[in-house]
PDB file of N, CA, C and O in Angstrom:
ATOM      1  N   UNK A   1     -26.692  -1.832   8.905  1.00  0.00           N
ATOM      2  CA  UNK A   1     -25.386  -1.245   9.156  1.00  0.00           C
ATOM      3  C   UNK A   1     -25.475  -0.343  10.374  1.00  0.00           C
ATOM      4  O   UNK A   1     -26.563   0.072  10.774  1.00  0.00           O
ATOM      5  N   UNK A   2     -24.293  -0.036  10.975  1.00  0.00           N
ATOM      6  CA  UNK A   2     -24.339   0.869  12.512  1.00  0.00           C
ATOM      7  C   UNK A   2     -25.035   2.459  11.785  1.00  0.00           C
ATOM      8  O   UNK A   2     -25.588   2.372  10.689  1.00  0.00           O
ATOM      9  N   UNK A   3     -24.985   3.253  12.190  1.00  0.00           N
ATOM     10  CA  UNK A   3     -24.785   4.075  12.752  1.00  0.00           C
ATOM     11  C   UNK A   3     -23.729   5.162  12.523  1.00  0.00           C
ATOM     12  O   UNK A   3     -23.821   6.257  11.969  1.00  0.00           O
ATOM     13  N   UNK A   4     -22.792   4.596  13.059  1.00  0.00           N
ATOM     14  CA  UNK A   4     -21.488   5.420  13.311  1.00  0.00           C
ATOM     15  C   UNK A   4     -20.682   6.240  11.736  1.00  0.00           C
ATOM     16  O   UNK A   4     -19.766   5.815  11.031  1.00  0.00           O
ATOM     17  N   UNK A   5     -21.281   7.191  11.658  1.00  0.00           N
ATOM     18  CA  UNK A   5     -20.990   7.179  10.146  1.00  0.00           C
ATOM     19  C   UNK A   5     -20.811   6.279   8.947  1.00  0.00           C
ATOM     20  O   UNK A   5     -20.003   6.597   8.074  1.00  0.00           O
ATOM     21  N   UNK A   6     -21.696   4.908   8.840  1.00  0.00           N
ATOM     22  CA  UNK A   6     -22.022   4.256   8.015  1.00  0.00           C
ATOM     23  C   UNK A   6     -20.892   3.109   7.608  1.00  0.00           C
ATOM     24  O   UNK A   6     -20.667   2.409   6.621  1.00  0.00           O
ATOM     25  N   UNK A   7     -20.457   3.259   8.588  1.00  0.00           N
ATOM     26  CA  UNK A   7     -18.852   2.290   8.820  1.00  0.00           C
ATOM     27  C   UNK A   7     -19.621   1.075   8.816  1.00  0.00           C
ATOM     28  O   UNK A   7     -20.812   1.326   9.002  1.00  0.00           O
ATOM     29  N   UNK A   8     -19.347  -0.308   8.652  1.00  0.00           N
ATOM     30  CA  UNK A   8     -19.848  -1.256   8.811  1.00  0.00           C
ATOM     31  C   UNK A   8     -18.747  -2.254  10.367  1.00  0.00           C
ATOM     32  O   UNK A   8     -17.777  -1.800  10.975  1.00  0.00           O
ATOM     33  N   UNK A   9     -19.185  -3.143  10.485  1.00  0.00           N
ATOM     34  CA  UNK A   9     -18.931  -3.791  11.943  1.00  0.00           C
ATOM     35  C   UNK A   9     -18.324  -5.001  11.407  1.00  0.00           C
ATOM     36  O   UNK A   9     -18.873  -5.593  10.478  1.00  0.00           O
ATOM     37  N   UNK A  10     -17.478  -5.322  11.805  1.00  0.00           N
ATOM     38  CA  UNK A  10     -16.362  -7.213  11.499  1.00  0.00           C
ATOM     39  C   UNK A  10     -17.464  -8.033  11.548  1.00  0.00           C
ATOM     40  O   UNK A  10     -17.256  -8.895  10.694  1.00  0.00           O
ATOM     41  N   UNK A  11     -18.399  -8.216  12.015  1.00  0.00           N
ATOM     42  CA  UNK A  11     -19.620  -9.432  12.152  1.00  0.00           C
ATOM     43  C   UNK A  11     -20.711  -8.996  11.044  1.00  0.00           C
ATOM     44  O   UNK A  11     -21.546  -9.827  10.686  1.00  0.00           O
ATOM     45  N   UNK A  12     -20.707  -7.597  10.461  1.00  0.00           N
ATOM     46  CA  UNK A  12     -21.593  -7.253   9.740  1.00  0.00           C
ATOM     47  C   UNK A  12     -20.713  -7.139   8.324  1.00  0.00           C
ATOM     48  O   UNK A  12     -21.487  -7.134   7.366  1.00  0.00           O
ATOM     49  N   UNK A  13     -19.222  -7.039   7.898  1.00  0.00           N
ATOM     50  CA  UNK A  13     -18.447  -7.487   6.935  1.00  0.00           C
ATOM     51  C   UNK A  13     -18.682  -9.201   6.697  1.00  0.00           C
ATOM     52  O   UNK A  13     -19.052  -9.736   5.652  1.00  0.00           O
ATOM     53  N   UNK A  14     -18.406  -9.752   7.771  1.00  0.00           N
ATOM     54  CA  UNK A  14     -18.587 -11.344   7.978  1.00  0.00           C
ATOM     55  C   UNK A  14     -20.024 -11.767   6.883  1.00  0.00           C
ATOM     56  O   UNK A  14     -20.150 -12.215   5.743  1.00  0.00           O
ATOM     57  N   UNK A  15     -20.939 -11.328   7.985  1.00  0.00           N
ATOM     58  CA  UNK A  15     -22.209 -11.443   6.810  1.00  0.00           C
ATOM     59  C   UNK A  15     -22.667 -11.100   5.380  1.00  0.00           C
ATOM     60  O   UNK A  15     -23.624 -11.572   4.767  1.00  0.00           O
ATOM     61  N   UNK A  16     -21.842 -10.244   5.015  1.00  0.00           N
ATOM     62  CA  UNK A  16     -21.856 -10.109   3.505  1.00  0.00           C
ATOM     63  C   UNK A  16     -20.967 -10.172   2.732  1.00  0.00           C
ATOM     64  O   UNK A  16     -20.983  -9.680   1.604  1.00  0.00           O
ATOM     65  N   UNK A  17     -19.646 -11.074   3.470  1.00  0.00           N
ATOM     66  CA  UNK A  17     -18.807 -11.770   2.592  1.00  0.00           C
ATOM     67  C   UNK A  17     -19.037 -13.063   2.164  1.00  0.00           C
ATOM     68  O   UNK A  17     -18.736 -13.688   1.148  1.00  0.00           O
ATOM     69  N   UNK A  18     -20.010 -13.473   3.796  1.00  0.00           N
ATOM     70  CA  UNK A  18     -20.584 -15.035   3.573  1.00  0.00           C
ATOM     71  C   UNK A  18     -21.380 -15.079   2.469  1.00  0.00           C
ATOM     72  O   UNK A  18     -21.235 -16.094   1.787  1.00  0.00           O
ATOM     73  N   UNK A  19     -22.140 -14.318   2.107  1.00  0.00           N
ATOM     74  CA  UNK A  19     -23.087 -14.284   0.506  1.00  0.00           C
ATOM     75  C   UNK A  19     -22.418 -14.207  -0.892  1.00  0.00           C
ATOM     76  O   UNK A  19     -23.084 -14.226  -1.927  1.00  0.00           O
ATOM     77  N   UNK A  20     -20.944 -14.111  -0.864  1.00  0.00           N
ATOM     78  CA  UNK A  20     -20.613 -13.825  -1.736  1.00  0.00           C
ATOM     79  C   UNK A  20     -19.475 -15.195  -2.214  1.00  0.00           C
ATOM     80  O   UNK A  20     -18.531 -15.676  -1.588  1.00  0.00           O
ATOM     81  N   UNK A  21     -20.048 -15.544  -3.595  1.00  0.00           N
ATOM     82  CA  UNK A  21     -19.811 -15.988  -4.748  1.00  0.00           C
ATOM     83  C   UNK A  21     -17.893 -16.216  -4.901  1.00  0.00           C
ATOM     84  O   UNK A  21     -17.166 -15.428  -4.296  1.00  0.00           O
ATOM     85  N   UNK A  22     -17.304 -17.318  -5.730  1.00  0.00           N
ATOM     86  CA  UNK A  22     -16.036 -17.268  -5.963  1.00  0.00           C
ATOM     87  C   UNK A  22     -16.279 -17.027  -6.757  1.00  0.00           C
ATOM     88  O   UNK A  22     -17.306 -17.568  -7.166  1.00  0.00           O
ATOM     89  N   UNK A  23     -15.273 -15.574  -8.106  1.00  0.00           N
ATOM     90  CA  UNK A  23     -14.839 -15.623  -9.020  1.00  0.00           C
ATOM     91  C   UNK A  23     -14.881 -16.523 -10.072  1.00  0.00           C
ATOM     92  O   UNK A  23     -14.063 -17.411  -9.834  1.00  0.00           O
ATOM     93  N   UNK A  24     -15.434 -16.705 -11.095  1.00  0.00           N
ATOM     94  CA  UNK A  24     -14.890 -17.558 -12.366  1.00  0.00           C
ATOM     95  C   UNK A  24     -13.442 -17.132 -12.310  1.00  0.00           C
ATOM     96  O   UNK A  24     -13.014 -16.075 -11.847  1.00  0.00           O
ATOM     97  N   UNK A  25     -12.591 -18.352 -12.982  1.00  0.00           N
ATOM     98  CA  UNK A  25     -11.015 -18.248 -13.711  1.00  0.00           C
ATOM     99  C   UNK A  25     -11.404 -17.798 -14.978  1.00  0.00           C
ATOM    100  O   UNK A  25     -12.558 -17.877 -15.400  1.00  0.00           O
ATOM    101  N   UNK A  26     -10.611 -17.405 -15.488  1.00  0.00           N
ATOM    102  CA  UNK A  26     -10.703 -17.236 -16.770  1.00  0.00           C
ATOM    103  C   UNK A  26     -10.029 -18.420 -17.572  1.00  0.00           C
ATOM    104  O   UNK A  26      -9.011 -18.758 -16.968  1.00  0.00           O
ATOM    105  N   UNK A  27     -10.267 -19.325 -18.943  1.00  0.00           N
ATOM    106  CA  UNK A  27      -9.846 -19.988 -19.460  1.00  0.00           C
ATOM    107  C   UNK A  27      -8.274 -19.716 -19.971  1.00  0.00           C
ATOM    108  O   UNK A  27      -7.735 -18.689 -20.382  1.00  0.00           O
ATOM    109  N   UNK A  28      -7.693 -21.281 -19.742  1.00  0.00           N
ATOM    110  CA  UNK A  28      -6.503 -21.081 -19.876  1.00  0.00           C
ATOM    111  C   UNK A  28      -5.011 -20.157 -18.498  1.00  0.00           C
ATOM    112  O   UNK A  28      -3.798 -19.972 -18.603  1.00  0.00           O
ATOM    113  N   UNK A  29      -5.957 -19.870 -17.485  1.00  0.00           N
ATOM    114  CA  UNK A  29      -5.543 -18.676 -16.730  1.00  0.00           C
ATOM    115  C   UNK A  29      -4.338 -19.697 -15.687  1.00  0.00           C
ATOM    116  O   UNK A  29      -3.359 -19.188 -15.141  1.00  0.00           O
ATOM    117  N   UNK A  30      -4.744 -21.381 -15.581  1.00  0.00           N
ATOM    118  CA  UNK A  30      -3.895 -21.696 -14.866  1.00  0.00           C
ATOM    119  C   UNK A  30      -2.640 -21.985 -15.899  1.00  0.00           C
ATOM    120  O   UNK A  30      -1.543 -21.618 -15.477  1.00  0.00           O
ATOM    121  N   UNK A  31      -2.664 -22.427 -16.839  1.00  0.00           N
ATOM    122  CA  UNK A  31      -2.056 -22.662 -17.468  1.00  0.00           C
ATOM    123  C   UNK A  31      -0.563 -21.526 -17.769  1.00  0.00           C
ATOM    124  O   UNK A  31       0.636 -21.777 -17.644  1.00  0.00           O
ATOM    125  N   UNK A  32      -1.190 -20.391 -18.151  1.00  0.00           N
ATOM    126  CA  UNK A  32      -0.541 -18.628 -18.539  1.00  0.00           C
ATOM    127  C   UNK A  32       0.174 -18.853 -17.175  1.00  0.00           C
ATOM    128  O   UNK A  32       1.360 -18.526 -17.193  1.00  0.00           O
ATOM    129  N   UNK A  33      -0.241 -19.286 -16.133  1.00  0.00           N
ATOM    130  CA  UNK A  33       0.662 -18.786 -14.529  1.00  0.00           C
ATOM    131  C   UNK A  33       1.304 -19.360 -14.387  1.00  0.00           C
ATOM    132  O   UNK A  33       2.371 -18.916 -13.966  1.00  0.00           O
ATOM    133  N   UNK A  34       1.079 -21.574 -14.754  1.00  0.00           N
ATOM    134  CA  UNK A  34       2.223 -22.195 -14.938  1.00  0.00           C
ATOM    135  C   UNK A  34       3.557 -21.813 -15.789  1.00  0.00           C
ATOM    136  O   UNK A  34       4.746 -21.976 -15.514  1.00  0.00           O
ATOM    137  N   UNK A  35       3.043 -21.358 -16.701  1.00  0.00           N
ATOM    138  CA  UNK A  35       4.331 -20.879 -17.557  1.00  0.00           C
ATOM    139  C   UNK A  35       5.052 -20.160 -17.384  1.00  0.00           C
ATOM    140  O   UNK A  35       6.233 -20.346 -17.677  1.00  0.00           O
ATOM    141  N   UNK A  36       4.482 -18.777 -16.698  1.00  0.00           N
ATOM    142  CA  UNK A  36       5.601 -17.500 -15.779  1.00  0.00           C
ATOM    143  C   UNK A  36       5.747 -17.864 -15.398  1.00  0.00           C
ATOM    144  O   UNK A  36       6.967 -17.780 -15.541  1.00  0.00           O
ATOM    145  N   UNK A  37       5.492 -19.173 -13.992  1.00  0.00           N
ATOM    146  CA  UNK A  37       6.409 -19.565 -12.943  1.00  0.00           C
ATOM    147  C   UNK A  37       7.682 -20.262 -13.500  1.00  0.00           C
ATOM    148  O   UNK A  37       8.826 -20.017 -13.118  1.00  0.00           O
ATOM    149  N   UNK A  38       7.325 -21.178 -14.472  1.00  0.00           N
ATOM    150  CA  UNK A  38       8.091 -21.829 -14.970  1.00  0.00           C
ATOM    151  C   UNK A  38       9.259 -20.950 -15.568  1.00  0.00           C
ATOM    152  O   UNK A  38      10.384 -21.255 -15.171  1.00  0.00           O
ATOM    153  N   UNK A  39       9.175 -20.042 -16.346  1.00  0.00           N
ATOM    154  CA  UNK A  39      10.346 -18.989 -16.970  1.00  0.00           C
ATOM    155  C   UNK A  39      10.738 -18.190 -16.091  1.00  0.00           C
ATOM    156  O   UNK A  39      11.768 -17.556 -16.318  1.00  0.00           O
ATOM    157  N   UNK A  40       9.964 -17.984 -14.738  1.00  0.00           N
ATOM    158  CA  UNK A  40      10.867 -17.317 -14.396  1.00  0.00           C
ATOM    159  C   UNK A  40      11.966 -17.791 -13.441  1.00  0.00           C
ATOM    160  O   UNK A  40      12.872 -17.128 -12.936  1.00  0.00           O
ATOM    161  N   UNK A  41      11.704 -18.973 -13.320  1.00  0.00           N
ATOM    162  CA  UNK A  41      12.540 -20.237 -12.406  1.00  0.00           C
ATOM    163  C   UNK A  41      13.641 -20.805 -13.818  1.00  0.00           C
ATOM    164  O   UNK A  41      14.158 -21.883 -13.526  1.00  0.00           O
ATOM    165  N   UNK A  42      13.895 -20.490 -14.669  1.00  0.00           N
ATOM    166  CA  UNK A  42      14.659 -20.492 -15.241  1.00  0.00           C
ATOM    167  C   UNK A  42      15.660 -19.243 -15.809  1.00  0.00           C
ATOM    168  O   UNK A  42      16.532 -19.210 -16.678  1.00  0.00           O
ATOM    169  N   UNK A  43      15.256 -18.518 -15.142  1.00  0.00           N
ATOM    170  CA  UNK A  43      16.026 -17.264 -15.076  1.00  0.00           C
ATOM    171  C   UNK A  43      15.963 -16.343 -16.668  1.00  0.00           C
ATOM    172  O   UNK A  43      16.896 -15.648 -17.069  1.00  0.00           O
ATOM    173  N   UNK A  44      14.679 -16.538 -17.393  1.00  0.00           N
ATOM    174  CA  UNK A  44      14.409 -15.944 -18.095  1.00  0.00           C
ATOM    175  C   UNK A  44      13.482 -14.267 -18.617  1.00  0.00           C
ATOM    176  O   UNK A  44      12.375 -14.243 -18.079  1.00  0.00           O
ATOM    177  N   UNK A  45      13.655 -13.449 -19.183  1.00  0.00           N
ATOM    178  CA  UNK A  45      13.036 -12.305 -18.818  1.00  0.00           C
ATOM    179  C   UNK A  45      11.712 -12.097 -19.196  1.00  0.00           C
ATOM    180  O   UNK A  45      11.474 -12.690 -20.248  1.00  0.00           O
ATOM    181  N   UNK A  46      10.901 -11.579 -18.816  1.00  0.00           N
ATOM    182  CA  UNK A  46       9.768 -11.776 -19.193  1.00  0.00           C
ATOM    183  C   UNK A  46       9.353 -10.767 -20.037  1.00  0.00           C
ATOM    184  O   UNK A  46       9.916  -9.679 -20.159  1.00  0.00           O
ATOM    185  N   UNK A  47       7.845 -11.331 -20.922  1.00  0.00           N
ATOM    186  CA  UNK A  47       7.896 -10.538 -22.427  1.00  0.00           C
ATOM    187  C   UNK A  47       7.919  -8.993 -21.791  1.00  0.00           C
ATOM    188  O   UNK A  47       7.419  -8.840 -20.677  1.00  0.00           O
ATOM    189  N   UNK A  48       8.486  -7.866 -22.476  1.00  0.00           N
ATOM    190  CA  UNK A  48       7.641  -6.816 -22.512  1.00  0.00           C
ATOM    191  C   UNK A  48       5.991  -6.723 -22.401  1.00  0.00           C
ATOM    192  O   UNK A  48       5.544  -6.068 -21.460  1.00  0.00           O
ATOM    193  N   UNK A  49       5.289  -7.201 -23.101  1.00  0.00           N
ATOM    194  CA  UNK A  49       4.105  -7.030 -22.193  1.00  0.00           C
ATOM    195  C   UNK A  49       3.642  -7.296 -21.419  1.00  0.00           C
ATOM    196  O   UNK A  49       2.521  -6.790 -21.366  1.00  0.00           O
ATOM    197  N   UNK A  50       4.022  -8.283 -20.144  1.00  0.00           N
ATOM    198  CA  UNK A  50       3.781  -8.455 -19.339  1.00  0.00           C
ATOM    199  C   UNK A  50       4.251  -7.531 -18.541  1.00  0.00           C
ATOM    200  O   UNK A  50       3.347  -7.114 -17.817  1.00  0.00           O
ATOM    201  N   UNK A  51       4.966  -7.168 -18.402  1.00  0.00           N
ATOM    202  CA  UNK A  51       6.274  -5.872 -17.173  1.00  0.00           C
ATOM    203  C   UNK A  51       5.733  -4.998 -17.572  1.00  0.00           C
ATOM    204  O   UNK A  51       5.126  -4.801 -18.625  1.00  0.00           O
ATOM    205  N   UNK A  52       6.031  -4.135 -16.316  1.00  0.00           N
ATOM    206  CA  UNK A  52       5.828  -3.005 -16.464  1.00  0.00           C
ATOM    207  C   UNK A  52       7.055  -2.446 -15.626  1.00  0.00           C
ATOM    208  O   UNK A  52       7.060  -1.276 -15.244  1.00  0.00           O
ATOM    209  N   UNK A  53       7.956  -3.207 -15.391  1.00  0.00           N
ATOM    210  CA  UNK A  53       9.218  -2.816 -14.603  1.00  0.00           C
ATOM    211  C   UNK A  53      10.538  -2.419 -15.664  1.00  0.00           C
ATOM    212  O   UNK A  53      10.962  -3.028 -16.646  1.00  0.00           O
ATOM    213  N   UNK A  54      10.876  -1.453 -15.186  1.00  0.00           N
ATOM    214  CA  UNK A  54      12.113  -0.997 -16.522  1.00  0.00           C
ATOM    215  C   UNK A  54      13.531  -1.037 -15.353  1.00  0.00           C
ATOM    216  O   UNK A  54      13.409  -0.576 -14.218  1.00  0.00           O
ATOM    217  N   UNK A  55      14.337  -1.420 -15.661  1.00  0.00           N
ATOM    218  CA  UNK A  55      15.579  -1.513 -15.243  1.00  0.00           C
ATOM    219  C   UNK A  55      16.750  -0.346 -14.808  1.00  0.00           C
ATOM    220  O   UNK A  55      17.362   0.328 -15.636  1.00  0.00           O
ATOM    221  N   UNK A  56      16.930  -0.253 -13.302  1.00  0.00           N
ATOM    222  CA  UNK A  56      17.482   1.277 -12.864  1.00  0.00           C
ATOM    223  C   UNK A  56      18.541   2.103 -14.077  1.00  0.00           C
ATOM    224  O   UNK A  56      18.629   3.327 -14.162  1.00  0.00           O
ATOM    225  N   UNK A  57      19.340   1.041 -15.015  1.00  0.00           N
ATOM    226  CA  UNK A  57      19.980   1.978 -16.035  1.00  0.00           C
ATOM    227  C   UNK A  57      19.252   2.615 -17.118  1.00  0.00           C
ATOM    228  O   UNK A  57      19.805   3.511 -17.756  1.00  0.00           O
ATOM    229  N   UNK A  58      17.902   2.194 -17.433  1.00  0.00           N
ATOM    230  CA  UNK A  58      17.003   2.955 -17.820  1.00  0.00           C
ATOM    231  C   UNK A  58      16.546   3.958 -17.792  1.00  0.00           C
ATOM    232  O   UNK A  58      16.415   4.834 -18.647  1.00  0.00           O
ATOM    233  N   UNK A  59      16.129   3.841 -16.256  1.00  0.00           N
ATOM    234  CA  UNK A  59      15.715   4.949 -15.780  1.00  0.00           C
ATOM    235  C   UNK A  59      16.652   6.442 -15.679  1.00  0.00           C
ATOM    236  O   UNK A  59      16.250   7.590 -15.865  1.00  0.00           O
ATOM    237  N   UNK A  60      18.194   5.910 -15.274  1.00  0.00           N
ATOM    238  CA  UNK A  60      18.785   7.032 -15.108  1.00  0.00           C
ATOM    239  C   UNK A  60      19.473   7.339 -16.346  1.00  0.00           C
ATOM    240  O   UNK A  60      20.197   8.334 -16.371  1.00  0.00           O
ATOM    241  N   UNK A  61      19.316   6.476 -17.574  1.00  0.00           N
ATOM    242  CA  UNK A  61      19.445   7.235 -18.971  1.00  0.00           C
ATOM    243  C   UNK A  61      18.099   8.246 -19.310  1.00  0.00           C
ATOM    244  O   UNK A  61      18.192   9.416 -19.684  1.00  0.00           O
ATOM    245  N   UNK A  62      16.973   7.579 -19.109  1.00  0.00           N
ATOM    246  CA  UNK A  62      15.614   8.744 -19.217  1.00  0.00           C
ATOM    247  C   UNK A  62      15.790   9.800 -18.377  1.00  0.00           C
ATOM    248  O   UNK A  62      15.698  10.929 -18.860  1.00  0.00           O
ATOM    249  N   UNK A  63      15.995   9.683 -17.361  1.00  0.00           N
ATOM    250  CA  UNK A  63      16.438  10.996 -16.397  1.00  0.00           C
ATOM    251  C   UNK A  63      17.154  11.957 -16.993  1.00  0.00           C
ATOM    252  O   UNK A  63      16.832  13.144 -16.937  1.00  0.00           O
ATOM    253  N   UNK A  64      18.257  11.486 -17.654  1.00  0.00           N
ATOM    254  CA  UNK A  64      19.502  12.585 -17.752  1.00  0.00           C
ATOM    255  C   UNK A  64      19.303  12.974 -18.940  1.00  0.00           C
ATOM    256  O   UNK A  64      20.170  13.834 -19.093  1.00  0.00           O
ATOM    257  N   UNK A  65      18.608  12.885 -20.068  1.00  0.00           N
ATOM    258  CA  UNK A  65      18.186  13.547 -21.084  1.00  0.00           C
ATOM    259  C   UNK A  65      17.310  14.377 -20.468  1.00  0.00           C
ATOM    260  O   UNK A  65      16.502  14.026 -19.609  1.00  0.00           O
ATOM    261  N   UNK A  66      17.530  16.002 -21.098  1.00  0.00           N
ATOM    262  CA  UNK A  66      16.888  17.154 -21.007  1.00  0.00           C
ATOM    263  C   UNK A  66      15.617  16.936 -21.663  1.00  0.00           C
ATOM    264  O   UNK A  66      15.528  16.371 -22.753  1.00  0.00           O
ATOM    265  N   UNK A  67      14.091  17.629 -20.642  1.00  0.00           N
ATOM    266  CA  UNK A  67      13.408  17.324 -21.452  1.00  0.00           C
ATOM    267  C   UNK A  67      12.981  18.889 -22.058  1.00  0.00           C
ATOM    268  O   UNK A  67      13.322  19.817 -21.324  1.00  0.00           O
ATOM    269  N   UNK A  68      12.422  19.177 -23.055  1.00  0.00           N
ATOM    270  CA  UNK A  68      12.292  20.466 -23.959  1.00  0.00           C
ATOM    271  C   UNK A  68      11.155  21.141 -22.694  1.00  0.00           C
ATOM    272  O   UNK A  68      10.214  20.578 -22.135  1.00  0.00           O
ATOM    273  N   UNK A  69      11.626  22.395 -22.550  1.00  0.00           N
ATOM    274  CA  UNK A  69      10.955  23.474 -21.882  1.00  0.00           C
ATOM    275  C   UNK A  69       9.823  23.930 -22.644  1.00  0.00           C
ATOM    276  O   UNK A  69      10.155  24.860 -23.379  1.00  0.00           O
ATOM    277  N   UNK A  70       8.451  23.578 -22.751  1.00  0.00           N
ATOM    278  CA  UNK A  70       7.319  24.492 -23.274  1.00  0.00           C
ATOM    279  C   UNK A  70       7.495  26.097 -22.419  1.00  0.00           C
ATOM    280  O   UNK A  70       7.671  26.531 -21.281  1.00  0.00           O
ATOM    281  N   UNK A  71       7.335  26.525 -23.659  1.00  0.00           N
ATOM    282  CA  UNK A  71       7.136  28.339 -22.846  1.00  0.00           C
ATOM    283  C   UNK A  71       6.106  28.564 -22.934  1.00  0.00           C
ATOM    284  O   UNK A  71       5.969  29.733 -23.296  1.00  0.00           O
ATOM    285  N   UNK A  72       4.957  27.933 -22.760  1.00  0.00           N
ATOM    286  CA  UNK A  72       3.409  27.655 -22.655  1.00  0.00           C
ATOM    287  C   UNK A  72       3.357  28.308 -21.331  1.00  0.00           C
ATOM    288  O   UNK A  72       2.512  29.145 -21.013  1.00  0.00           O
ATOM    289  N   UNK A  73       4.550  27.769 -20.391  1.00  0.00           N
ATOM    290  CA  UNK A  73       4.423  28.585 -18.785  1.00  0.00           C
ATOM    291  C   UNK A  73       4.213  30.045 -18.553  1.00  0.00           C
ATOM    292  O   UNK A  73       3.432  30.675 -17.841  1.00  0.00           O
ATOM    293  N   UNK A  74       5.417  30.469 -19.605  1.00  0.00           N
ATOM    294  CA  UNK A  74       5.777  31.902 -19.584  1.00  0.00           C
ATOM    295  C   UNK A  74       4.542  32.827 -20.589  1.00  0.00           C
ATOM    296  O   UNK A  74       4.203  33.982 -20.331  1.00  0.00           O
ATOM    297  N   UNK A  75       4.122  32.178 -21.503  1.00  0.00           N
ATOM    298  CA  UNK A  75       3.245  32.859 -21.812  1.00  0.00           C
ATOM    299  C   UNK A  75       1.808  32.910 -21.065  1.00  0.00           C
ATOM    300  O   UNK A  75       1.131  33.937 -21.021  1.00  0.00           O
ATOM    301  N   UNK A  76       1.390  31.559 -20.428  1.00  0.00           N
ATOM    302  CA  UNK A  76       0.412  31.730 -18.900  1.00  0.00           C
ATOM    303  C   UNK A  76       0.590  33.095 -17.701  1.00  0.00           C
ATOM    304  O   UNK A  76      -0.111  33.914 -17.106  1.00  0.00           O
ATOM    305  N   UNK A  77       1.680  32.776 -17.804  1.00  0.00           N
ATOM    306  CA  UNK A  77       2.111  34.287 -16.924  1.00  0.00           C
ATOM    307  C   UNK A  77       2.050  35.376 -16.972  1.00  0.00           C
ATOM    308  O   UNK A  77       1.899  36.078 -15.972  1.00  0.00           O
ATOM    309  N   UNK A  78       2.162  35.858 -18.271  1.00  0.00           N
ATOM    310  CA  UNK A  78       2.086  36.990 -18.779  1.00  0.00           C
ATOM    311  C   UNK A  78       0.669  37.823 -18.200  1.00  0.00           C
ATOM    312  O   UNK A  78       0.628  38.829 -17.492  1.00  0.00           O
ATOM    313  N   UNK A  79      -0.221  37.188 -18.654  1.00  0.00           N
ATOM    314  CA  UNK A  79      -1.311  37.694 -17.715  1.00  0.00           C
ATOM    315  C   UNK A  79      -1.685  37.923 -16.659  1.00  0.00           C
ATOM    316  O   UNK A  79      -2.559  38.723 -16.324  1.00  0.00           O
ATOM    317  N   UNK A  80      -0.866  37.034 -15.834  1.00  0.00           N
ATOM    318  CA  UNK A  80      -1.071  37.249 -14.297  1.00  0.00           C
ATOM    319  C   UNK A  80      -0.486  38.218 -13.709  1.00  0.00           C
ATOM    320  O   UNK A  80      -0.862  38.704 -12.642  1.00  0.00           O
ATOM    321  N   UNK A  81       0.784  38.687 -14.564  1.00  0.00           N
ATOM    322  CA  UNK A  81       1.886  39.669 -14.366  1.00  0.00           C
ATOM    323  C   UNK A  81       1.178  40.873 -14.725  1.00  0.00           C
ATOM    324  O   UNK A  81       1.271  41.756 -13.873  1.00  0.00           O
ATOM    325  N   UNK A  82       0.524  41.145 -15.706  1.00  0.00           N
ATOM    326  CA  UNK A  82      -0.174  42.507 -15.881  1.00  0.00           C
ATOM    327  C   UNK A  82      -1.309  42.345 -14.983  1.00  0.00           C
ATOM    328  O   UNK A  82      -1.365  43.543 -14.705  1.00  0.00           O
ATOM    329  N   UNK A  83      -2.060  41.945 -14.446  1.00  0.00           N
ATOM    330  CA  UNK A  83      -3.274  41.761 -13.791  1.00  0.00           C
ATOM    331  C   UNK A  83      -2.602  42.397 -12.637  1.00  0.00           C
ATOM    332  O   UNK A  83      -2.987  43.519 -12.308  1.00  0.00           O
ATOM    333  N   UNK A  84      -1.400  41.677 -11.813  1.00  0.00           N
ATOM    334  CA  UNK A  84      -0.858  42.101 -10.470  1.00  0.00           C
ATOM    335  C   UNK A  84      -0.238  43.322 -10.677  1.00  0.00           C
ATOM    336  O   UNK A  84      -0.050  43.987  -9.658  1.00  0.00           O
ATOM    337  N   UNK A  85       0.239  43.933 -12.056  1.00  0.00           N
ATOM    338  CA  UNK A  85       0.963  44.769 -11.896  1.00  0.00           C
ATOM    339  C   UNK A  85      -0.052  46.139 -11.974  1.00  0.00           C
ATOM    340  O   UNK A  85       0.505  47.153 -11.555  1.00  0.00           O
ATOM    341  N   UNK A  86      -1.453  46.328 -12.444  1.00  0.00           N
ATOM    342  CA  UNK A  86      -2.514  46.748 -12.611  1.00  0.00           C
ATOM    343  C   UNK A  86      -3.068  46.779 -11.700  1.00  0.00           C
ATOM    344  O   UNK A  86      -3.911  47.672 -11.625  1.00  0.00           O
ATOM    345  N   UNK A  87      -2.920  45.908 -10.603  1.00  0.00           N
ATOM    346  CA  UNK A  87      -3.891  46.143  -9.000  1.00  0.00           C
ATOM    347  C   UNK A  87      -2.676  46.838  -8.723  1.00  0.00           C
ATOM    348  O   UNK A  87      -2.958  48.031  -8.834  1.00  0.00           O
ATOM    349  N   UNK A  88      -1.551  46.726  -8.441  1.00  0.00           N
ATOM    350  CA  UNK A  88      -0.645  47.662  -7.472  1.00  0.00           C
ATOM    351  C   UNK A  88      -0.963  49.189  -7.765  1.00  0.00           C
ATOM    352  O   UNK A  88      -1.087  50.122  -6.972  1.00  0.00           O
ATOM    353  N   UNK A  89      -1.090  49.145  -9.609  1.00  0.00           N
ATOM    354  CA  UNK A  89      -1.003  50.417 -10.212  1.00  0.00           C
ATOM    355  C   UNK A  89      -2.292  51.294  -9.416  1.00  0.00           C
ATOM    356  O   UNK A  89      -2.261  52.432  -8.948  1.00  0.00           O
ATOM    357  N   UNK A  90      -3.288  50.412  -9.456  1.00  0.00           N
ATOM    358  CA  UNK A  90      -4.888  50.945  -9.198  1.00  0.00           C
ATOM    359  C   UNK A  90      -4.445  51.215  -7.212  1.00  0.00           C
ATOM    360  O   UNK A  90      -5.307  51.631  -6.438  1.00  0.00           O
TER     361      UNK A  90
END
């Protein structure tokens, strides 16, 4: 490898991509991809577990519910507030 802070070089990437191996598929894996293509060319939705995409009226129903205020903050503070108010004092 160079030198140059341990960066490697396009001809020296080249050479140790050339050593490297294809992936196994996993069984069944073409099959699972035929089938999303297939549903989703039929304009069907796909399972919940596959997505991880939630739909913008979702989102701006989760948004607009309040979420509960921990006063975990305010009691963190408390200490910092006597600490600062104790150096001014000092």
């Amino acid at each position: 490898m160079s030198n140059d802070r341990d960066l490697m070089s396009d001809h020296e990437l080249d050479q140790l991509l050339a050593h490297a191996s294809t992936p196994p598929v996993a069984d069944g894996a073409r099959g699972r991809l035929l089938q999303r293509i297939a549903a989703e060319g039929r304009d069907e939705p796909p399972s919940p577990a596959s997505s991880n995409v939630i739909s913008l009226s979702e989102a701006r129903a989760r948004r607009s519910k309040p979420a509960p205020q921990p006063r975990l903050g305010w009691l963190a503070g408390l200490p910092l507030a006597a600490s600062l108010a104790l150096g001014i004092y000092l």
